[in-house]
C-alpha positions as CSV (number, residue, x, y, z in Angstrom):
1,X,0.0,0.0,0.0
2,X,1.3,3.6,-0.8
3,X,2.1,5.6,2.3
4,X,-1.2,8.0,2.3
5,X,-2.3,12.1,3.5
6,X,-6.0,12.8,3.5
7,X,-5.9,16.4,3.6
8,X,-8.5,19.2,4.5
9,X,-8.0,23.1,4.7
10,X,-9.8,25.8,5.8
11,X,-9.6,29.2,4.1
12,X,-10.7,33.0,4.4
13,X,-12.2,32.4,0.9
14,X,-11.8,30.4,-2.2
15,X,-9.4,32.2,-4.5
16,X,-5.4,31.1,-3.7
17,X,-4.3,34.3,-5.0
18,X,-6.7,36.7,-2.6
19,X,-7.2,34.3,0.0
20,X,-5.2,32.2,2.4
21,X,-5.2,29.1,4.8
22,X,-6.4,29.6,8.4
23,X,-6.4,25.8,9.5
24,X,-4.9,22.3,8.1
25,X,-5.8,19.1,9.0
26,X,-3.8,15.9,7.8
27,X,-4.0,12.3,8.6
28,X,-1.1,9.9,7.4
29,X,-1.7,6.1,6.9
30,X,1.5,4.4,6.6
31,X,1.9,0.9,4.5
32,X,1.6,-0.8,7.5
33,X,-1.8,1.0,8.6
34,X,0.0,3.1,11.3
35,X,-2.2,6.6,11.5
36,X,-1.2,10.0,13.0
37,X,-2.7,13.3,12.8
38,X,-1.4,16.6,12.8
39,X,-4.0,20.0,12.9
40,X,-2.3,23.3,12.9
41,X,-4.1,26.6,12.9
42,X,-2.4,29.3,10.8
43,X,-2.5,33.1,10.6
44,X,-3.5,34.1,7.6
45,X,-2.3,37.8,7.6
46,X,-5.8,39.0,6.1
47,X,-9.3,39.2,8.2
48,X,-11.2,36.2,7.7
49,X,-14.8,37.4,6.9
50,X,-17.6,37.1,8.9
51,X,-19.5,34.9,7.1
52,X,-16.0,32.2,6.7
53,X,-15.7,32.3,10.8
54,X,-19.9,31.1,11.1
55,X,-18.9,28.6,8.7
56,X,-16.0,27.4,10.0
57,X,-15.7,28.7,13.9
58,X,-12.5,29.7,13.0
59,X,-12.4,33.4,14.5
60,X,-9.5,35.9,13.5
61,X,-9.1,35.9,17.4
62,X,-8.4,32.3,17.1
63,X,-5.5,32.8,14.8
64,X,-4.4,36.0,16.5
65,X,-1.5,34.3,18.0
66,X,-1.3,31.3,15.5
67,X,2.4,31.1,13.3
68,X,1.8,32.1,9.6
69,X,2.2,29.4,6.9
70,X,6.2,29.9,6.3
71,X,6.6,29.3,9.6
72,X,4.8,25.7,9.5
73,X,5.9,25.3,5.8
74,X,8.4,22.2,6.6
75,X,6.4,20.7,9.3
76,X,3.6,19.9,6.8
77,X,6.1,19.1,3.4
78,X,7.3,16.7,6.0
79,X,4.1,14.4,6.7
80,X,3.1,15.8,3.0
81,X,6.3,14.4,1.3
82,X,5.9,10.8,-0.5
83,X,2.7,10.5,0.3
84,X,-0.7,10.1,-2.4
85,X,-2.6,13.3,-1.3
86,X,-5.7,12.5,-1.3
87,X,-8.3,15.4,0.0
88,X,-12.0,15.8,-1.1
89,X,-12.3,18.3,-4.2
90,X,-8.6,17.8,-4.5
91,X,-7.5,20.4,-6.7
92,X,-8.8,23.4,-4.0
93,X,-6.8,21.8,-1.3
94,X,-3.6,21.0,-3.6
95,X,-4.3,24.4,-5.3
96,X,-4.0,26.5,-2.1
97,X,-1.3,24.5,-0.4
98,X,1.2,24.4,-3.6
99,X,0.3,28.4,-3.6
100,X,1.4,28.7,0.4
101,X,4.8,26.5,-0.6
102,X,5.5,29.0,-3.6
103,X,5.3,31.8,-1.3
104,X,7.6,30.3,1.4
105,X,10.0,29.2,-1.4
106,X,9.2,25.6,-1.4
107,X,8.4,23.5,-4.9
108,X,5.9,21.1,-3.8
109,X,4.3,18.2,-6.1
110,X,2.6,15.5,-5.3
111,X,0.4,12.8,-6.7
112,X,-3.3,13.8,-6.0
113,X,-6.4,11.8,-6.0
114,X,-9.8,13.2,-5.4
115,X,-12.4,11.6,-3.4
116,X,-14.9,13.3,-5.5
117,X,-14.1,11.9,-8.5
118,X,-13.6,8.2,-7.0
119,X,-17.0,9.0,-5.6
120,X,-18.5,9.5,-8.5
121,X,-16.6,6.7,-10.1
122,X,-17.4,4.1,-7.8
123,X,-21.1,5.1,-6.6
124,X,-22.2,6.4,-10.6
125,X,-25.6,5.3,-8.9
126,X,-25.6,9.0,-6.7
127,X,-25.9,12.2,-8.1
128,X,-24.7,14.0,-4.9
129,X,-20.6,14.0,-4.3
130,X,-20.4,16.3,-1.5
131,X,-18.9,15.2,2.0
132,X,-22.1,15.8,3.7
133,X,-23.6,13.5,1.1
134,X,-21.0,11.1,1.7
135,X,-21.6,11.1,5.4
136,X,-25.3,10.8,5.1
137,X,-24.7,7.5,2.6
138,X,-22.2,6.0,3.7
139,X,-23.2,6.6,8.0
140,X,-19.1,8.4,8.5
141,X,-18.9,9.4,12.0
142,X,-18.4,13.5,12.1
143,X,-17.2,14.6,15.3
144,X,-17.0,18.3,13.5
145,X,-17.7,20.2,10.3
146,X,-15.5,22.6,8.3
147,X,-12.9,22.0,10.6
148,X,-9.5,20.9,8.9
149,X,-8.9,17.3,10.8
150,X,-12.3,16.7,11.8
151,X,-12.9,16.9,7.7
152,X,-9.8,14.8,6.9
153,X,-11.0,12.1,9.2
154,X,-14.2,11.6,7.8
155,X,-11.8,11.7,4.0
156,X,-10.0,8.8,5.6
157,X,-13.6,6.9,6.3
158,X,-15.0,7.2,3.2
159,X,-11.4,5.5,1.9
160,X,-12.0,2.7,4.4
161,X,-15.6,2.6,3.7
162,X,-15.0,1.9,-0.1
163,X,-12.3,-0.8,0.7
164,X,-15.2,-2.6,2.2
165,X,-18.0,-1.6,-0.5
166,X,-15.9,-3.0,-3.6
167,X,-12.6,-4.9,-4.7
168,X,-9.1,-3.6,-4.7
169,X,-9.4,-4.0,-8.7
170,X,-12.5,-2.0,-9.2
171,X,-10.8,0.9,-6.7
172,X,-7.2,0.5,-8.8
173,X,-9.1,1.4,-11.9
174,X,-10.9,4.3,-10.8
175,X,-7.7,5.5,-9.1
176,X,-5.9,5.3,-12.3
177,X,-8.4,6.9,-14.5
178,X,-7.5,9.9,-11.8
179,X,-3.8,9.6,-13.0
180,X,-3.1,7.6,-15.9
181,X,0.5,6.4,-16.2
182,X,1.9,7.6,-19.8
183,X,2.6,5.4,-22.8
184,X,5.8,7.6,-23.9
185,X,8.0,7.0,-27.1
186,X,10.7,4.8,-26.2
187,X,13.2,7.5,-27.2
188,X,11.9,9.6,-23.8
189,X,13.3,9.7,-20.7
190,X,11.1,7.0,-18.4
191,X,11.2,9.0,-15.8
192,X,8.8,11.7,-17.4
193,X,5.9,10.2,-16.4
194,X,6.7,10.8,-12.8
195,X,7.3,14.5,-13.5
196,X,4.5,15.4,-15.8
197,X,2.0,17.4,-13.2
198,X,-1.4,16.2,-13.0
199,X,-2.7,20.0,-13.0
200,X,-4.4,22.5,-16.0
201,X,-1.4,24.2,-18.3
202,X,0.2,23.5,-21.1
203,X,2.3,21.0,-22.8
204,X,4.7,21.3,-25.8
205,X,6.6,18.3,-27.6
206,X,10.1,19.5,-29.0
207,X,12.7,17.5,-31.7
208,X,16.3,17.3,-31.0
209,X,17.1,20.8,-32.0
210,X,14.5,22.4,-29.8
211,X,11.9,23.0,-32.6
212,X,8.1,22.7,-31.3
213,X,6.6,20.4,-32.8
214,X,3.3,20.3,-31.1
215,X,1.7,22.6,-28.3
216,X,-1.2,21.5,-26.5
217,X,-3.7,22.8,-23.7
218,X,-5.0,20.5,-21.2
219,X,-7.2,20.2,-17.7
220,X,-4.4,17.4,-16.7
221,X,-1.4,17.9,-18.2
222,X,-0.6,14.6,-17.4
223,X,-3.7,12.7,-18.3
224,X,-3.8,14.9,-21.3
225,X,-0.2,13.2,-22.7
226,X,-0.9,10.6,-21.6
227,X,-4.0,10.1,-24.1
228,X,-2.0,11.8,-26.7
229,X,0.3,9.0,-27.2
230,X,-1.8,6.2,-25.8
231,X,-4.5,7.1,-29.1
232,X,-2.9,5.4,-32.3
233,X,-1.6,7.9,-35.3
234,X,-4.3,8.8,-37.6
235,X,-2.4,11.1,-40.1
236,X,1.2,11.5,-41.8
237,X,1.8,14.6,-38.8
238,X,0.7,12.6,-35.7
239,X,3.6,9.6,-36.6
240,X,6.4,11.9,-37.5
241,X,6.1,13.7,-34.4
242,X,6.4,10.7,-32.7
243,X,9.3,9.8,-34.5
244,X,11.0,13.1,-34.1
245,X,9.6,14.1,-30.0
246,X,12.8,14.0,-27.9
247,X,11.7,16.3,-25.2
248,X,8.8,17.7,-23.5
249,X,7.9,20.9,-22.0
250,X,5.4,22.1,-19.7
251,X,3.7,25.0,-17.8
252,X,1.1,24.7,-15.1
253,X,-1.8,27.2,-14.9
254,X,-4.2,28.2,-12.5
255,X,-6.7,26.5,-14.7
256,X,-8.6,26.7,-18.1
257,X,-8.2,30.7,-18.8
258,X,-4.7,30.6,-17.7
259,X,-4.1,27.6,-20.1
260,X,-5.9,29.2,-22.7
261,X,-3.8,32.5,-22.6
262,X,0.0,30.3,-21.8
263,X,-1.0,28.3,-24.8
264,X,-1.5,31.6,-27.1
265,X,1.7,33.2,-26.0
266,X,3.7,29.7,-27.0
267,X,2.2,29.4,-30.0
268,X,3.0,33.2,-30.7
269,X,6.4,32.5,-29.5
270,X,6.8,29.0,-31.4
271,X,4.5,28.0,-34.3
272,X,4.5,24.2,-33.7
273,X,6.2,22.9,-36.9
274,X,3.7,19.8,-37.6
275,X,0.2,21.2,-36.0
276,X,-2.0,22.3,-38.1
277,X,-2.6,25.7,-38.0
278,X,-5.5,27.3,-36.1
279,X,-7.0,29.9,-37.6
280,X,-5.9,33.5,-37.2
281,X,-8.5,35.9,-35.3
282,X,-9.1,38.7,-37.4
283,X,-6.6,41.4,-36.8
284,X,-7.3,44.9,-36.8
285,X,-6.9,48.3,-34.0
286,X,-6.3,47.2,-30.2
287,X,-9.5,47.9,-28.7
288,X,-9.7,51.0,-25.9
289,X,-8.6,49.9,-22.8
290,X,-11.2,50.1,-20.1
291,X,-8.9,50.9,-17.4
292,X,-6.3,53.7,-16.3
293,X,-3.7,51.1,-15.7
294,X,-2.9,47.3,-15.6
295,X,-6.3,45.2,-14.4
296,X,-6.4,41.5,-12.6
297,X,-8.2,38.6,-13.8
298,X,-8.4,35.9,-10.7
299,X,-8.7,32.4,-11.1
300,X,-7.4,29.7,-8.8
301,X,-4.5,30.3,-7.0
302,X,-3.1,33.8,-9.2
303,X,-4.0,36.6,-10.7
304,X,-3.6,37.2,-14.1
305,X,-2.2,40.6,-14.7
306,X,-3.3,42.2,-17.9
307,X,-2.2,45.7,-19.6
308,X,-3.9,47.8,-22.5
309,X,-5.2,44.0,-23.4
310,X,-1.7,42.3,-23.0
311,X,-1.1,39.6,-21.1
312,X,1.7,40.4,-18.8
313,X,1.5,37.3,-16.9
314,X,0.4,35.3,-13.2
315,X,1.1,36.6,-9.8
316,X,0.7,34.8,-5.8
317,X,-0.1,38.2,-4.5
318,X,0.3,41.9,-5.1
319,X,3.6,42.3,-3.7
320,X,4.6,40.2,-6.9
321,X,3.1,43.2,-8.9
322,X,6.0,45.7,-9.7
323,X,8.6,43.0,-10.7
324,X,6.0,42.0,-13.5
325,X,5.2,44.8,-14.5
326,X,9.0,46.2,-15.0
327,X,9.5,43.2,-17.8
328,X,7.7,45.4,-19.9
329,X,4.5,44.8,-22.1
330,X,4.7,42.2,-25.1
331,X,3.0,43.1,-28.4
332,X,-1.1,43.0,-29.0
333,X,-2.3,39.9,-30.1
334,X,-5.4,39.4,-31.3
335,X,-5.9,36.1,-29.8
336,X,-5.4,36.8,-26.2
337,X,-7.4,39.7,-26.9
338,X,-10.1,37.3,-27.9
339,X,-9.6,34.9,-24.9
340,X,-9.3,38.5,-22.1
341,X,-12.9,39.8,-24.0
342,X,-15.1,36.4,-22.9
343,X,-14.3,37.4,-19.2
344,X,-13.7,41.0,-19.3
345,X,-16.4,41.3,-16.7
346,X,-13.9,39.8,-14.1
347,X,-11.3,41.7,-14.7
348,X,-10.4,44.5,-11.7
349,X,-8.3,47.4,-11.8
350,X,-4.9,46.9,-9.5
């Protein structure tokens, strides 16, 4: 058995880039079925807003005199490290804590499996996913709600509760539709498949000298190549860039807009040699600028920064601000104009 973390968090809100973690509750499972628990209350250095603290009971007087993240940054990539993270609409949880690592300086990874989608794969019977519904079917024992271990021990129930409800080979599968293992060309490194992040972003596959040969956006980077290569050739294009891929590149996002706009600027930046080309938005004047200066776009854990319609890139928090906005703006392009106009309602001035 893999050495396990079920994982809950408590936040001031739900953005990673605005808001931060007030409590975490983990629970490791060893191979040998040892358990411990750790719950640590953390200041977040912003008010946590009245309606988060009737939620949650969590009161900023409660985390008054509690140590900010950095401070308990090691202590939880220590029972973190290793370890299948496993939490219960996984990507908020991994989201926020891979945010709170950046910021202290740490590069944290981890294979993540969501309970919602094994859920949902398991029980297709049920419409309802949540944890409440989960407590409700499957009778878990809640000592508390919306509290950070009290959540993660009724995460490690339902995990128990499903090791009694079906077979280890009908569990396998629907943990490996969660994170397929890649079919690469030989000619790649093996190791690749342990690397590849199983987060939204974009991928590009590159021949020996470094020329793109293919960029593509995905929800999972890592299921998303996996099914690239796993689907036989259809055309002349799809087996010479097998033939030819001797690298791969990648850059997580904060989720589908953030793909959308990294997979723009890369294919701006390097027209993938054997992809057919897309085709061009109509060109023409950049469009006025609704703001005095640079605007924000949040999703997920950043803030997309955009100028006069450019996309200058994502920040953590606005502290990150200046240094971005010193690289200078790129050119106007017409696509990322395109992709910034569908949520231009969103967008805040900084």
């Amino acid at each position: 058995m893999l050495p396990l973390a079920f994982v809950d968090l408590e936040t001031t809100g739900a953005t990673a880039a605005i808001d931060r973690i007030t409590e975490i509750g983990i629970v490791e499972v060893d191979p040998d079925g040892s358990v411990r628990e750790w719950q640590q209350l953390v200041a977040p250095g912003v008010p946590i807003p009245p309606f988060i603290e009737q939620l949650t009971g969590i009161s900023n007087a409660m985390v008054a005199d509690a140590p900010p993240f950095a401070a308990v940054a090691d202590e939880a990539r220590r029972r973190l490290e290793g370890r299948l993270f496993i939490a219960h609409n996984a990507r908020f949880d991994y989201g926020f804590l891979k945010s709170e690592f950046r910021r202290a300086g740490i590069a944290f990874r981890a294979r993540v499996l969501c309970t919602v989608q094994l859920s949902r794969s398991l029980y297709p019977e049920y419409s309802r996913h949540s944890l409440d519904a989960l407590i409700e079917r499957h009778r878990l024992v809640a000592d508390a709600r919306h509290r950070a271990l009290a959540d993660a021990q009724l995460i490690h129930q339902f995990w128990q509760k499903i090791h009694v409800d079906r077979g280890a080979d009908e569990i396998g599968a629907a943990m490996a539709a969660q994170n397929p293992v890649p079919k690469l060309p030989p000619q790649l490194d093996p190791g690749l498949a342990d690397e590849l992040p199983d987060t939204p972003g974009v991928f590009a596959l590159h021949d020996a000298a470094g020329e793109a040969l293919y960029i593509g956006r995905a929800g999972n980077i890592a299921r998303q190549v996996a099914a690239h290569f796993a689907a036989p050739p259809r055309t002349g294009r799809d087996r010479e860039i097998r033939e030819r891929v001797r690298h791969v590149a990648w850059q997580e996002a904060s989720g589908e807009i953030g793909a959308r706009l990294v997979e723009a600027r890369w294919r701006r930046e390097s027209p993938p040699t054997l992809q057919r080309p897309r085709q061009p938005v109509a060109a023409g004047p950049a469009p006025r600028w609704p703001f005095a200066g640079p605007a924000a776009l949040a999703e997920g854990g950043c803030l997309h920064v955009i100028d006069d319609w450019r996309y200058l890139g994502c920040i953590d928090e606005a502290g990150e601000l200046p240094a971005l906005l010193s690289r200078g703006r790129p050119p106007f392009d017409a696509e990322i104009h395109a992709i910034l106009c569908k949520h231009a309602g969103q967008l805040r001035p900084l």
